[in-house]
N, C-alpha and C positions, 0 to 999 in steps of 0.2 A: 282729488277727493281728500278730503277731511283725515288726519292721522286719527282725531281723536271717537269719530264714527268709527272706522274702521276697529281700532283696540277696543272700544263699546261691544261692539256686532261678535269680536272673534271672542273675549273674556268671559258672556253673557248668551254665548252662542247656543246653550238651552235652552233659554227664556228666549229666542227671537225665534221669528218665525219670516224667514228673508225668501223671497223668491229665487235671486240670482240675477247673476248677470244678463244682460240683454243685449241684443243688436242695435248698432245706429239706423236699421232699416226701422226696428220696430218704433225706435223712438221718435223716428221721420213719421212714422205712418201714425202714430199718436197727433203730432204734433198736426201734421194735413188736417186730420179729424176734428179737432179743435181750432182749427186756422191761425193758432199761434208758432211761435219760436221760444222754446222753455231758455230759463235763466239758466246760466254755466254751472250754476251750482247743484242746482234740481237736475239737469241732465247729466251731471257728475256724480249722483248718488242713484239714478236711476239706470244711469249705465254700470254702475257696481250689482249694483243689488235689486233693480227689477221693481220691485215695491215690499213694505212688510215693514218688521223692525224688534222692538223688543218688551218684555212684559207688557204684550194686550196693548201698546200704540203703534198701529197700524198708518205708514204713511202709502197715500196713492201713488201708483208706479204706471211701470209699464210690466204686461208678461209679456213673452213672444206671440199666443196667442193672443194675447187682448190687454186692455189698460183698463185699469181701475180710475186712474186719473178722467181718462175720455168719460168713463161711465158718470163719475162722482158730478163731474161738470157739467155735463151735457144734463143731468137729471136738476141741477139746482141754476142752468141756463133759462129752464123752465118755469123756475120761481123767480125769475128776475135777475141773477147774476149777470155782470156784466160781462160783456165776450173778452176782455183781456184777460179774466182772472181765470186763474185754474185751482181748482178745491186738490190739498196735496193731503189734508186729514179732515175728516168728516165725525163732528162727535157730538151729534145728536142735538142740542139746543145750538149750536155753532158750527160752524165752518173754518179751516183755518187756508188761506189762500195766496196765491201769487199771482202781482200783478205784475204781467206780461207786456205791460206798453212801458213800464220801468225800466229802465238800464241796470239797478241794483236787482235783490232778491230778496226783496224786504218779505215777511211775513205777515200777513194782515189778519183780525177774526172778524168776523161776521157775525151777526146774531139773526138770527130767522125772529121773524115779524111772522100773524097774520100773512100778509100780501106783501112777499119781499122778505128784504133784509132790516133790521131797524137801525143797525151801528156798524160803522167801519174802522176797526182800529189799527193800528200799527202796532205789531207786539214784538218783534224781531226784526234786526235789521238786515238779517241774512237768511236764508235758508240753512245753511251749516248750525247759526247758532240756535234757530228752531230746534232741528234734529236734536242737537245733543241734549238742548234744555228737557226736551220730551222722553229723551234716552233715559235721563238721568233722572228725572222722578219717575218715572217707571223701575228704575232698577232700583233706585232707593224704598218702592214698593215691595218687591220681591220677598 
């Protein structure tokens, strides 16, 4: 996991709003649901911390009860997403996603169309460097 997440999460730990840690069951049982294999780096932030994050950006997780990730996906499965991708933030005109047939943890957005998605782009090449970019205009919000 990420040193520079983690110093984020503990320094800014009033403005986040973290679920916690979670079981590798739960994250198995996510993953069946979705019929993917999440990247090292999403299951290493999600086995930290569950889902959540900090000033009002909220990334999808897992809780022990339930995944926000399953929900997020499974609802914009419905509008066309493709079944590799998993929605890890959801922000209204866009999606921000991972594509799960990749060997990296690239970062992609989405833009909702009418019917579908209208753009797929590559915005991060990593999940780590997602989070923290999202950490840090959010704190620099504050």
């Amino acid at each position: 996991m990420s040193e520079i997440i983690a110093k984020m999460v503990k320094e800014y730990e009033e403005d986040a709003l973290i679920w916690g840690e979670v079981t590798e069951d739960a994250i198995e049982n996510a993953e069946n649901a979705l019929g993917v294999k999440f990247p090292k780096e999403y299951r290493e932030f999600v086995k930290a911390y569950g889902s959540g994050g900090i000033g009002g950006v909220e990334i999808e997780g897992v809780e022990d009860e339930g995944a926000s990730v399953v929900d997020a996906t499974e609802r914009h499965r419905e509008l066309g997403l493709d079944k590799s991708m998993i929605v890890v933030m959801d922000s209204g005109p866009f999606i921000n996603c991972l594509d799960t047939s990749e060997n990296g943890s690239a970062v992609y957005t989405l833009y909702r169309a009418d019917k579908g998605f209208s753009e797929r782009r590559k915005d991060y090449d990593s999940f780590t460097e997602f989070v923290i970019g999202e950490f840090q205009e959010a704190i620099d919000n504050i």
